[in-house]
C-alpha positions in Angstrom: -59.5 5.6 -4.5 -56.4 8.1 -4.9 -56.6 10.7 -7.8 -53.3 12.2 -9.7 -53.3 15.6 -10.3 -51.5 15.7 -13.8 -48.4 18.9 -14.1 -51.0 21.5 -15.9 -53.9 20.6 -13.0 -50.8 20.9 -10.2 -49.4 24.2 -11.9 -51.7 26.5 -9.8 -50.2 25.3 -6.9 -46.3 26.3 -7.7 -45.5 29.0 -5.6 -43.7 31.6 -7.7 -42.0 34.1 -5.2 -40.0 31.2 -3.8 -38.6 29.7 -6.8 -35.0 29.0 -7.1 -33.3 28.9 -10.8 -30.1 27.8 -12.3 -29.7 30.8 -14.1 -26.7 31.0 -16.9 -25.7 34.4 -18.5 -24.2 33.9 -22.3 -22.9 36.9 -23.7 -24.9 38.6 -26.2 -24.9 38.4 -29.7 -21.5 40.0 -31.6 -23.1 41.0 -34.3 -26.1 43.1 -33.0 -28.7 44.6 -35.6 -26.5 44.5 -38.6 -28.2 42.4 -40.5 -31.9 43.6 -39.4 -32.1 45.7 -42.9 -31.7 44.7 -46.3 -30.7 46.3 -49.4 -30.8 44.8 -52.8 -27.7 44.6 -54.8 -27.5 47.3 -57.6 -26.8 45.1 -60.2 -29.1 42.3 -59.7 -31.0 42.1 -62.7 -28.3 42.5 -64.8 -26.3 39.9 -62.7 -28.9 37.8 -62.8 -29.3 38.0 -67.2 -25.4 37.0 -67.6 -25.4 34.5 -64.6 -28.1 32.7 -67.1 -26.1 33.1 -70.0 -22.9 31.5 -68.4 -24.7 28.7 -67.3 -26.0 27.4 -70.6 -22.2 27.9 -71.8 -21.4 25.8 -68.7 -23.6 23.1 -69.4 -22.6 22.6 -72.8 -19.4 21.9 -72.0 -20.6 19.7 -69.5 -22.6 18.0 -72.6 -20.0 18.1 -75.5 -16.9 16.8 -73.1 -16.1 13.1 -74.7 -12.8 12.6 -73.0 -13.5 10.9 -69.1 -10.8 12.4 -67.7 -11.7 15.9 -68.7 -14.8 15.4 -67.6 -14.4 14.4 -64.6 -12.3 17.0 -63.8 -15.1 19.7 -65.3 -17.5 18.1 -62.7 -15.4 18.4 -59.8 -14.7 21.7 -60.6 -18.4 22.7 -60.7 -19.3 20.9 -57.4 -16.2 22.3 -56.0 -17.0 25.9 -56.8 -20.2 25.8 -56.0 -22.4 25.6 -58.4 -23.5 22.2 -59.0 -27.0 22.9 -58.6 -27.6 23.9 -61.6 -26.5 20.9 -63.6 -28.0 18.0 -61.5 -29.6 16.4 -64.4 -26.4 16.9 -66.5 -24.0 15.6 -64.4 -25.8 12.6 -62.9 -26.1 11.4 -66.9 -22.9 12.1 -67.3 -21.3 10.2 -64.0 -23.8 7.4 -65.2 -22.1 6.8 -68.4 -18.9 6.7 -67.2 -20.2 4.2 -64.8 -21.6 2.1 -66.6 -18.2 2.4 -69.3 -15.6 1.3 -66.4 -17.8 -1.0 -64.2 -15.5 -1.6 -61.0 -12.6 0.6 -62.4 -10.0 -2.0 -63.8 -10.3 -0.1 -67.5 -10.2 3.1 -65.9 -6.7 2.3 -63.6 -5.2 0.9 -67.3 -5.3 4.5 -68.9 -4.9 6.9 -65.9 -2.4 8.0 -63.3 -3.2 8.2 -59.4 -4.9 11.1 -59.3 -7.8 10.2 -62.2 -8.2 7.1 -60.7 -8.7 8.4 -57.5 -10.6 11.6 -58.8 -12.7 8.5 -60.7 -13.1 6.7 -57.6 -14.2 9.7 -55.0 -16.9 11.5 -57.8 -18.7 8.1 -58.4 -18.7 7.0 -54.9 -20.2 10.9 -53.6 -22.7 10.5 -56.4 -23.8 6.8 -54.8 -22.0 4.9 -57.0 -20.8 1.5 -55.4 -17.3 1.5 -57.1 -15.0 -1.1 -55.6 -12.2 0.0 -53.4 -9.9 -2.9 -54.6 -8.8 -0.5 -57.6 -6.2 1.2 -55.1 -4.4 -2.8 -54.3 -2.6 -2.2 -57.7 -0.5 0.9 -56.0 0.7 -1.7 -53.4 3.8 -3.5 -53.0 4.3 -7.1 -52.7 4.6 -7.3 -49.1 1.1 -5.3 -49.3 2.3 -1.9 -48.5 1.8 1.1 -50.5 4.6 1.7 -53.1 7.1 4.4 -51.5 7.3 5.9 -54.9 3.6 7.4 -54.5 4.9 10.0 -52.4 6.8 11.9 -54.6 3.0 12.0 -57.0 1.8 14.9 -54.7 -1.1 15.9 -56.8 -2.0 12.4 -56.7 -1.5 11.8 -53.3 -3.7 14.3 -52.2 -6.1 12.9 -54.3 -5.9 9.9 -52.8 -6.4 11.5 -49.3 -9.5 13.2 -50.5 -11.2 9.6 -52.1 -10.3 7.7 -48.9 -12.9 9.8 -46.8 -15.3 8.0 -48.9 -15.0 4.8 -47.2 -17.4 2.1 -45.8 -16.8 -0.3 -42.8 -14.2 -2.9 -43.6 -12.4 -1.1 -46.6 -8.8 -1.4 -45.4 -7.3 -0.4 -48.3 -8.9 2.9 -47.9 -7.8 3.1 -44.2 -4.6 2.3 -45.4 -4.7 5.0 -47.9 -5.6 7.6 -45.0 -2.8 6.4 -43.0 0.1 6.7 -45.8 -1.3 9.7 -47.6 -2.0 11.6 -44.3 1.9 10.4 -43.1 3.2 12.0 -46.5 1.5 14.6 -46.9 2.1 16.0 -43.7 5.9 15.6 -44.3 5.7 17.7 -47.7 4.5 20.5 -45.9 7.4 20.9 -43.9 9.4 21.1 -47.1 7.7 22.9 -49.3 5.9 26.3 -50.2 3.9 26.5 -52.9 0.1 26.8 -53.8 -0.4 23.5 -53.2 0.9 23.5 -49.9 -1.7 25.5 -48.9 -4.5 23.1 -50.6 -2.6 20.3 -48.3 -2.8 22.5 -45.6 -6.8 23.3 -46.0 -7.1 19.5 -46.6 -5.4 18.0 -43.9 -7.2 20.4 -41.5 -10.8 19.3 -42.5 -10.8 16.9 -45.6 -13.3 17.7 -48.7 -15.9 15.4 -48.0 -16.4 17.0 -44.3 -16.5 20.7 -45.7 -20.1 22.9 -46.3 -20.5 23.7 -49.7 -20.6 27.2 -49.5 -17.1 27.4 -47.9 -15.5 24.9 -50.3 -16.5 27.5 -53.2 -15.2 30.4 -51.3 -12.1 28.7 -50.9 -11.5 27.2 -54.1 -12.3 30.1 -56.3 -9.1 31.3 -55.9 -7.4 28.3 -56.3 -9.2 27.6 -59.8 -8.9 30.9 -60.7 -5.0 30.6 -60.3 -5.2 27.1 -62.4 -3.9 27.7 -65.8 -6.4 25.4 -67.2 -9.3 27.1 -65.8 -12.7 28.2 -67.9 -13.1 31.7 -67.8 -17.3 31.0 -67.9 -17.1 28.5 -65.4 -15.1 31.2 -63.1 -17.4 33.9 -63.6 -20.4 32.1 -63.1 -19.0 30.8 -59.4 -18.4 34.1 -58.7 -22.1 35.8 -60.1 -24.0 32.8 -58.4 -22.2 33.6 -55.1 -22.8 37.1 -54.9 -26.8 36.6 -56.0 -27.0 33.9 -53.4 -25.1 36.2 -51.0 -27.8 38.6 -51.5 -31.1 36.2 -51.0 -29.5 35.0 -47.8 -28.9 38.8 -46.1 -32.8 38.9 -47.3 -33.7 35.9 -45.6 -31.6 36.9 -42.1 -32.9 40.3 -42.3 -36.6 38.4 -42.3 -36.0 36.0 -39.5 -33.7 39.2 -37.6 -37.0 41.1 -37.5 -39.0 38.2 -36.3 -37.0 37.7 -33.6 -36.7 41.6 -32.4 -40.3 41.3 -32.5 -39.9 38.6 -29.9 -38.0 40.7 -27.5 -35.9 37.3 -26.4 -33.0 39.5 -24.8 -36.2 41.1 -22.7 -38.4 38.2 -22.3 -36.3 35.2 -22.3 -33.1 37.1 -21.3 -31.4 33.4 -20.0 -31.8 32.4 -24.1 -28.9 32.3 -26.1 -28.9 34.7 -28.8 -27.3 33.4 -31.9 -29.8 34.3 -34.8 -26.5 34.6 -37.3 -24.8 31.8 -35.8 -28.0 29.4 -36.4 -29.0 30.9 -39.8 -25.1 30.0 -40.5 -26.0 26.7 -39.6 -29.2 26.4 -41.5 -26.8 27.5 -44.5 -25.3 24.7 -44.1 -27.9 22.3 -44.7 -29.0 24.0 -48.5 -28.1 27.0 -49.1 -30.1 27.0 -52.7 -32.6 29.6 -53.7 -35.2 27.1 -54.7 -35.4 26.4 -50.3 -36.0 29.7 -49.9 -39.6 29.5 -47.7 -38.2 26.2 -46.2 -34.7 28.1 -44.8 -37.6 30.9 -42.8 -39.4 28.1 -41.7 -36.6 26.0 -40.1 -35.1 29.1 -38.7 -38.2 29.8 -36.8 -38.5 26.2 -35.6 -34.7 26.1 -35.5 -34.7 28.8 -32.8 -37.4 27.7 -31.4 -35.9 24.5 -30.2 -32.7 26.9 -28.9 -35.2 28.5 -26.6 -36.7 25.1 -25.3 -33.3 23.5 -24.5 -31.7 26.9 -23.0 -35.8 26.8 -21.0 -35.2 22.8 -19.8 -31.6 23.3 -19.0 -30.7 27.0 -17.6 -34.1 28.4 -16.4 -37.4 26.4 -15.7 -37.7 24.3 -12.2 -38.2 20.8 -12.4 -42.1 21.5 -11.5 -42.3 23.8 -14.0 -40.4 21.7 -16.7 -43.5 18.9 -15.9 -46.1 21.4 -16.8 -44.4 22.6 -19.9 -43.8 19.2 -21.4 -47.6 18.2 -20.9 -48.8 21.5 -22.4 -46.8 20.6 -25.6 -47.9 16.8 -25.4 -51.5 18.4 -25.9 -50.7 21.1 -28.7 -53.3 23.5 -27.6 -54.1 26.6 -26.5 -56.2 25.8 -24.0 -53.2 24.7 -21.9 -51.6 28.8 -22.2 -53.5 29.9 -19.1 -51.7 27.2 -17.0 -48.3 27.9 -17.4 -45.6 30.5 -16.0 -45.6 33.8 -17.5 -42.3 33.3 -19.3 -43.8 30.2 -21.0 -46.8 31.7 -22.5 -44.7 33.4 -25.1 -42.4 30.3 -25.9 -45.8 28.1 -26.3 -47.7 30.5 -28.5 -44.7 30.9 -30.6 -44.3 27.3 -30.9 -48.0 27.1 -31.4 -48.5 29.5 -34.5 -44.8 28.9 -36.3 -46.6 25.4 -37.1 -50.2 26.4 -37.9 -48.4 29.4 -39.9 -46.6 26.4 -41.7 -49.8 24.0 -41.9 -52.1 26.3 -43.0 -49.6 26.4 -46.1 -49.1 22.8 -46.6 -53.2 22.3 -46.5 -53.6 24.3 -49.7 -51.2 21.1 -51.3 -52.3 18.2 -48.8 -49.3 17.6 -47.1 -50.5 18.7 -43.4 -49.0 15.1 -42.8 -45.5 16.7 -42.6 -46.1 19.2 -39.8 -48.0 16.0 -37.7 -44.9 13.9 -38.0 -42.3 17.2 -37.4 -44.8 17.6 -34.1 -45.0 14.4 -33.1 -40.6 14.5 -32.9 -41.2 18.5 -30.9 -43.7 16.4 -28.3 -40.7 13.7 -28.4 -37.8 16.0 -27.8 -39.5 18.1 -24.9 -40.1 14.6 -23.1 -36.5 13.7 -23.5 -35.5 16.8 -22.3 -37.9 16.5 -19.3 -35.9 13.4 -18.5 -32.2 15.3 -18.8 -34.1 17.3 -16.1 -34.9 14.9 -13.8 -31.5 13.4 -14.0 -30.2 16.7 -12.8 -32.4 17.4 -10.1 -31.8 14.6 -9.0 -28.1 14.4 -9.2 -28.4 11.4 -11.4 -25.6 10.4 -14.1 -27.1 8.0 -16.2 -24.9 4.7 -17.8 -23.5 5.4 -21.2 -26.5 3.4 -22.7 -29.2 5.4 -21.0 -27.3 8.9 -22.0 -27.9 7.4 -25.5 -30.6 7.2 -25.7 -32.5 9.9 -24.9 -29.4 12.5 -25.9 -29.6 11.0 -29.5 -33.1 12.4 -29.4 -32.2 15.8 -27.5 -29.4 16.6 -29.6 -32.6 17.4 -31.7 -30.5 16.6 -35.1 -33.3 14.1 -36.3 -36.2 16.7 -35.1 -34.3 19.2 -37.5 -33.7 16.7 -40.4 -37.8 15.9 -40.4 -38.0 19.9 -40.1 -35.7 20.2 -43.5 -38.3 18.4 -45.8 -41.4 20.4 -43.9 -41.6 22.8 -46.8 -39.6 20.4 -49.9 -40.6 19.7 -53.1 -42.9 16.5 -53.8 -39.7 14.3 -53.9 -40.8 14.2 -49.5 -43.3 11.5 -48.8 -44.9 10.9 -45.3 -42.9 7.8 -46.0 -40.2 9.7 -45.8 -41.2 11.5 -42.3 -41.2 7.5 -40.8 -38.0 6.7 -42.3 -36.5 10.0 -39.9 -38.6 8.8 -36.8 -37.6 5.6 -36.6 -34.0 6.6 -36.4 -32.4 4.8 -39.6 -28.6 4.3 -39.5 -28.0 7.3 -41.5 -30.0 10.1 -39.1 -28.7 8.1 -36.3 -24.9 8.5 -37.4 -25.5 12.4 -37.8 -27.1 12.5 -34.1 -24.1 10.4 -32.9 -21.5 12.9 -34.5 -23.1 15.7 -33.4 -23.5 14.4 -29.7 -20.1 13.0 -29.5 -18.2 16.4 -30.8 -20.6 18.4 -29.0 -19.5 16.6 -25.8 -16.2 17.1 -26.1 -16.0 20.3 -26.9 -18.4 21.8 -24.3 -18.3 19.2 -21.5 -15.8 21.0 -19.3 -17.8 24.5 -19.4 -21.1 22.6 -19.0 -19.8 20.8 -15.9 -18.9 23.9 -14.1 -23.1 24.9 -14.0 -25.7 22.6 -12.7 -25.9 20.5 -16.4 -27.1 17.5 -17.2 -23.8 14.6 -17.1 -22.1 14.8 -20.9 -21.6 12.0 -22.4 -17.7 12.1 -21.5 -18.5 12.0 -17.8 -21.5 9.2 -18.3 -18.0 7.3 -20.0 -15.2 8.3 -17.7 -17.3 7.3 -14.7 -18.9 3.7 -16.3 -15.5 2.7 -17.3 -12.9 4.5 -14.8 -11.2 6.2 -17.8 -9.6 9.4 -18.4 -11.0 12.0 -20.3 -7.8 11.9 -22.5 -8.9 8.2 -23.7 -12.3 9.3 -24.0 -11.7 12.3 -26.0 -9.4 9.9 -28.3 -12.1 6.9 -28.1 -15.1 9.8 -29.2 -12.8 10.5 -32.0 -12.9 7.5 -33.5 -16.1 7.1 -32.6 -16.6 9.9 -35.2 -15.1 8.5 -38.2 -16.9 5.3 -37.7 -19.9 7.3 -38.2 -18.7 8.9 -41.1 -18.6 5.6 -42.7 -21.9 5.3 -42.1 -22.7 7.6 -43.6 -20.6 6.8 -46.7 -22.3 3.3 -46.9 -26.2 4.7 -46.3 -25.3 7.2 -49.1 -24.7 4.6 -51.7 -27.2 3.0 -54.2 -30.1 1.6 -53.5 -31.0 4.4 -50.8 -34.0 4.2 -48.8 -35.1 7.9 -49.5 -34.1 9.6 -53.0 -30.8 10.6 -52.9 -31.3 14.9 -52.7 -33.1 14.0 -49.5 -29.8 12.5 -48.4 -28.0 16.0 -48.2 -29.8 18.0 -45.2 -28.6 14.9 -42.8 -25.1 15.1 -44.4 -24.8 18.9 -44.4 -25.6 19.0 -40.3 -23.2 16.2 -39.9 -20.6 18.7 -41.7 -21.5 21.4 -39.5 -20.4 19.7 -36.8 -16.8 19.9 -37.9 -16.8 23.5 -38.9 -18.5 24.2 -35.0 -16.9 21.9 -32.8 -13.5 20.8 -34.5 -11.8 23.5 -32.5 -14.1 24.5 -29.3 -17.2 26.0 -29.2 -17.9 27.6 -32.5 -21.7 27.8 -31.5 -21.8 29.6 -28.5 -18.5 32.0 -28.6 -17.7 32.5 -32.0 -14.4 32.4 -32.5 -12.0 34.4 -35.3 -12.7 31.6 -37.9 -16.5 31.7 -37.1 -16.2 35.0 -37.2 -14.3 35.0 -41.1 -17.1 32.1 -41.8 -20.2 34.3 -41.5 -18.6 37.6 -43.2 -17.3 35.7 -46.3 -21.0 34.4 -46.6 -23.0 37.1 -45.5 -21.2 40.3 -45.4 -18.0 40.6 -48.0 -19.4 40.0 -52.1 -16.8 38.5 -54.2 -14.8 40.8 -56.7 -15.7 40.1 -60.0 
């Protein structure tokens, strides 16, 4: 009877000095050791004393505001700036009511122009409201074109822009909308030059519901400070709670900065990509509030972590080698560190204690269940990846359908999104680790953004190195197209998504809705990384901006 040798009994028979590798050099990190210390703001506790002042003074306005319109235009000036964070209880009571007051909107359109009712619209629907589209058919024609006379509403118009990104398969009204509002708007800015040019500008560019919080406040700030309506309290609070949060994140990137100079990577894993500002950027993205303070360190680590596996599978390891790696992480132990190559040992051990640091913390509450399900997606991921291997050494380029599959898993989106509630409040359930394994429309339209964007935008770099087949060449060749088409097809592809998204966001939802935003957030970070290029792995001047606005430059008060 035969006997198979599994990859960790084989390993002791790889033979080292003849190994050939597909070696890629990325440049090294821009920003060197500039955020490795920390320094605490002066004025923190004294900041910290008014900040709390302003915010009760913030949220009684929030409470004694009776007229809608105002309201509504209070709330989206507090998510706009930033600082909605503070008033979750107060402002889902308050979008409630006015719920619950309009129903589908037919009172509200009676009493207000185009840009409350779409202001109305876009706040209820982004707070999970099902609010019916329909209301936007009274701004049409009889022949069922929008009325030509909308355009010259420009405040409303862009309103209008802004709600239709809120739409669900099938809403054609709101596809409409885009169309006409994106048609106009673009015309203004040819003729005109004003402040709100530059809002049309910023919108047109990247539309409000695709921006990252923390970006949207920086850039409306100054817009809201310029309004002549604006609350001074409201102001200086957006500009106090930026700064304070300013300051925990440098601590946090100094932490995780130290951790991995302690690593050595550039020594020891000198094929790795080194982007520990770029990825804490990205983490950022997905809550950048101080109550997620352990549970940013901990997805960093594991963040990073996963940068080194997939820079391991496809720019270093041999196939052979790749085999022995992915059983040793299918077993989780280290027993298995003896039988792999050198480099490995200190990528395994890392992986190793950066989750039995993390479990040992979740036993003292009984929650270990959340590492085993975020383990059980790192054991999933390497085997995915092990396949992406194969198909390169073997020359392979898989149908569109297989690429899918297992690139939906290595695009390690719903790995991260498990990895985002490992250290969350008791709102996370280990029903709410199944819901991200099974891949529910929602996780699956953020991996499906991500993928598609990330194709495009690094597939022609990729292609020139022994890489795994994007999904733009798995498309081009299946279907004999050009990469033009593809790009354009992807693109739409996108926005499909999006809506979604938009529809897996509205009431009932299967998880509670704060559990909703890490998937969102990543899904925005695709369009701040990959809109333009490469953002990722050669930061370019707007990356660049991104990351000192955030982390660097403090706000003028």
């Amino acid at each position: 009877m035969t006997s198979f040798a599994s990859p960790l009994e084989r390993s002791a028979s790889i033979k080292q000095d003849v190994v050939i590798r597909n070696t890629v050099s990325f440049h090294r990190s821009i920003w060197g050791d500039q955020f490795l210390m920390y320094e605490e703001r002066k004025d923190r506790e004294w900041e910290e004393q008014l900040a709390n002042e302003l915010k009760e003074e913030v949220r009684k306005m929030l409470i004694i505001t009776t007229q809608h319109r105002k309201l509504l235009e209070l709330i989206d000036a507090v998510q706009r700036l930033g600082v909605a964070y503070h008033f979750e209880k107060e402002i889902e009571e308050c979008l409630n009511h006015i719920y619950v007051s309009y129903g589908h909107g037919d009172l509200w359109i009676n009493d207000n122009d185009l840009q409350g009712t779409s202001l109305w619209f876009r706040l209820l629907r982004q707070q999970g409201f099902n609010v019916s589209s329909g209301i936007f058919n009274k701004y049409k024609n009889s022949d069922g074109s929008f009325m030509e006379s909308m355009k010259d509403d420009v405040q409303g118009m862009l309103s209008l822009y802004e709600a239709a990104y809120m739409r669900v398969e099938g809403e054609q009204v709101l596809d409409e909308a885009l169309a006409f509002t994106t048609y106009h708007l673009a015309n203004i800015l040819e003729n005109h030059t004003s402040l709100i040019e530059a809002q049309i500008h910023q919108a047109l560019q990247q539309p409000l519901r695709k921006r990252l919080p923390r970006l949207e406040a920086l850039r409306y700030i100054p817009i809201y400070q310029q309004e002549a309506s604006h609350n001074d309290a409201l102001l200086k609070l957006a500009k106090l709670d930026f700064n304070l949060l300013q300051d925990l994140h440098r601590k946090e990137l100094s932490q995780i900065s130290k951790w991995w100079k302690d690593l050595d990577v550039s020594r020891n894993l000198p094929y790795v990509r080194d982007r520990i500002v770029e990825g804490y950027f990205w983490i950022l993205a997905v809550y950048f509030e101080p109550q997620h303070s352990d549970a940013r360190i901990f997805l960093m680590k594991a963040c990073n972590l996963v940068i080194i596996l997939d820079d391991t599978y496809d720019n270093y390891g041999t196939y052979e080698e790749l085999e022995i790696f992915t059983e040793a992480i299918q077993r989780w132990s280290m027993s298995c560190l003896d039988m792999l190559p050198e480099y490995m040992k200190l990528i395994y051990k890392e992986l190793l204690d950066v989750y039995k640091e993390a479990e040992e913390l979740l036993e003292k509450k009984g929650q270990t269940y959340r590492c085993y399900y975020t383990k059980e997606m790192v054991k999933e991921y390497a085997r995915n990846l092990l396949i992406e291997a194969k198909w390169v050494n073997e020359r392979y380029t898989p149908t569109v359908e297989e690429h899918r599959s297992v690139t939906l898993v290595t695009c390690a989106y719903a790995m991260i999104i498990a990895k985002c509630y490992v250290h969350s409040n008791d709102t996370v359930t280990e029903e709410t680790f199944k819901w991200v394994s099974t891949y529910p429309p929602l996780v699956k339209a953020s991996c499906l953004i991500l993928r598609l964007m990330d194709d495009v935008a690094t597939h022609k770099e990729e292609q020139e190195r022994n890489h795994v087949a994007s999904s733009v060449e798995c498309y081009m060749k299946q279907y004999g197209v050009t990469e033009e088409y593809t790009h354009e097809l992807f693109t739409k592809q996108v926005e499909d998504e999006w809506k979604v998204i938009n529809k897996e966001s509205l009431r009932p939802t299967d998880v509670p809705r704060p559990l909703l935003m890490p998937p969102i957030n990543l899904t925005r970070v695709c369009d701040v990384l990959y809109r333009r290029g490469d953002d990722y792995n050669h930061a370019g001047k707007e990356m660049i901006n991104h990351i000192k606005s955030l982390l660097v430059n403090p706000l003028s008060l």
